[in-house]
N, C-alpha and C positions, 0 to 999 in steps of 0.2 A: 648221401643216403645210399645201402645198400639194401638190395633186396635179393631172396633166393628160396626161392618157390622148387621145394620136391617136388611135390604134386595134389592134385586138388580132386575129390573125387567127391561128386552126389550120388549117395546110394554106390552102385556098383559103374555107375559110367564116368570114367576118369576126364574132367575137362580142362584140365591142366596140367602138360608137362613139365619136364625139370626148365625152370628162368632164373636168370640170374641175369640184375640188371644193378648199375651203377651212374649216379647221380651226380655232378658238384653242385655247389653252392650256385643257384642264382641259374641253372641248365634248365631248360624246358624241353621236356619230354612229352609226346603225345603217342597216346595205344591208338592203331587204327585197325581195321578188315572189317568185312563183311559182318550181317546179322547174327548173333549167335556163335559168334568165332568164341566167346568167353572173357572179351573184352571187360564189362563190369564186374567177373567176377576176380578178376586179377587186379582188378581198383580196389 
């Protein structure tokens, strides 16, 4: 799985910068930080 995230913006406040993330088959990945870091919205 690849993933690549420009950027993510509500309204005018940008909450997501440029990602780019990369998966295999059967790899577990976990999003971690703080509240509000923008965690769920990169899910």
């Amino acid at each position: 799985m690849d993933i690549d995230i420009r950027s993510k913006f509500f309204g005018t406040q940008q909450v997501l910068g440029k990602i780019s993330l990369s998966a295999a088959i059967g790899e577990v990945i976990a999003v971690t930080g703080p509240s509000g870091i923008g965690k769920s919205t990169f899910v």
